[in-house]
N, C-alpha and C positions, 0 to 999 in steps of 0.2 A: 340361775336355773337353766336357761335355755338362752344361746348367743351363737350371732352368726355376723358376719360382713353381708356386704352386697355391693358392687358396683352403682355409684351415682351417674355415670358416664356410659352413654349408650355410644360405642362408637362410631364414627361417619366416616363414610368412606370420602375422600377428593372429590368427588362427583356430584358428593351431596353439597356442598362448597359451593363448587364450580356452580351447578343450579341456583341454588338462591340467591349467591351473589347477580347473576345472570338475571333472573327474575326483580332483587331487588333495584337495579337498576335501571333494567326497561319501566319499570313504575316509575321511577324517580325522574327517568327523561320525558315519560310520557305525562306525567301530572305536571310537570314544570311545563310541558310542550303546549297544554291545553289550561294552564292557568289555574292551577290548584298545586300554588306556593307549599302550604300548609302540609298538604298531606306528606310533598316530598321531603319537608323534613321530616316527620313524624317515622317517617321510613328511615329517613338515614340514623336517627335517633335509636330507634325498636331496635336497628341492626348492630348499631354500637355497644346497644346496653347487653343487648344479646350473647355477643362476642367475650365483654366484660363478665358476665353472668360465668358461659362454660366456661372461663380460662380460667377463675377464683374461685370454681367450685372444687370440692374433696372429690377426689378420685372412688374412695369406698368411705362407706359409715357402718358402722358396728350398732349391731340392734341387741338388747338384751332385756330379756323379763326377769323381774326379781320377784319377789310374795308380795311387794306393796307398791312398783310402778315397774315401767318398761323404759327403757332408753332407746332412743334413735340419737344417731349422730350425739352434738353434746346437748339434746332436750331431753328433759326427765316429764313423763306424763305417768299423773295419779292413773290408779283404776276408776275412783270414784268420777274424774273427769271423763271419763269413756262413757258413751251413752249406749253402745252397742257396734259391733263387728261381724265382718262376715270374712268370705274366701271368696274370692275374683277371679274367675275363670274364664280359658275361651276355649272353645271345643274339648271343653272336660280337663281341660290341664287348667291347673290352679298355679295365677301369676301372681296376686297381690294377697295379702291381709290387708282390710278396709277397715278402719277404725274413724267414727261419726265421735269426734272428740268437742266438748264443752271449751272453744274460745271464740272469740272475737274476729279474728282477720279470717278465718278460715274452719271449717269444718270436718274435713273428712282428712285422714291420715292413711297411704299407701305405702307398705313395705312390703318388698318384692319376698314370696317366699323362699323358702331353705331350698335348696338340692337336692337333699336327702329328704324322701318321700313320707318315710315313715316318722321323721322329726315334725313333721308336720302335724299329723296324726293328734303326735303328744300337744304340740303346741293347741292346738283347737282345743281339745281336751281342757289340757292348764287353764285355758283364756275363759270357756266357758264356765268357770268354777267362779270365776272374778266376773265375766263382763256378759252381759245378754250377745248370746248368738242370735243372728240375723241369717236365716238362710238362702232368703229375695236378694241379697244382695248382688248385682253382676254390672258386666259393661255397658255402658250405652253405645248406641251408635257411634254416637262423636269419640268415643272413647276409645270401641274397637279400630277405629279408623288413623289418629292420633297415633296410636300402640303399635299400629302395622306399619305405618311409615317411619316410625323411631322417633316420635318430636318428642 
């Protein structure tokens, strides 16, 4: 019914690189320097997995609603497992569809919206005929802040 891509990959510029590697380092010389072994690994660890994480990740994922689930990437989620969604906005521009989904590791489901403005529209539309609209739904603090720096 309604299917779009989206970029997984927000991309960094060299600088953003340059910095944390910068930053993860001075932690790693300075907690090694004042005797907290531990943490220095835990840093070179976080930053290993890190690295691993973006380079294995898909470049884009295909989002698509049908009459009886949605797909992101290759997961298939019921409607019935959907407890309720909203639109995630920051200064009136709508970034996310938030979906509070029924599992275990995790709760909430974020796919970045459409381009096209008015596909939107429809989508809320569609979704709310299947899934309870939530319209309280928006950024936190920590989230606006996350979102503006690109993590």
């Amino acid at each position: 019914m309604y299917e779009w891509q989206f970029a997984t990959k927000r991309p960094k510029s060299p600088l953003w690189y340059m910095i944390a590697g910068a930053l993860a380092v001075a932690l790693v010389v300075w907690w090694f320097f004042i005797g907290l072994y531990t943490m220095s690994i835990v840093v070179v660890l976080f930053v290993g997995v890190y690295l691993l994480y973006e380079n294995n990740f898909a470049d884009t994922s295909r989002v698509a609603f049908s009459a009886t689930d949605m797909q992101v990437g290759g997961e298939h989620y019921e409607y019935a497992r959907v407890l309720r969604f909203g639109v995630v906005s920051i200064s009136g521009h709508p970034v996310f569809l938030r979906f509070f989904v029924k599992w275990t590791l995790g709760s909430t489901l974020d796919i970045p919206v459409p381009d096209q403005g008015p596909m939107l529209d429809e989508i809320r539309e569609y979704l709310s005929a299947k899934i309870p609209l939530d319209e309280t739904i928006g950024f936190s603090g920590t989230e606006k802040l996350l979102f503006r720096l690109g993590v």
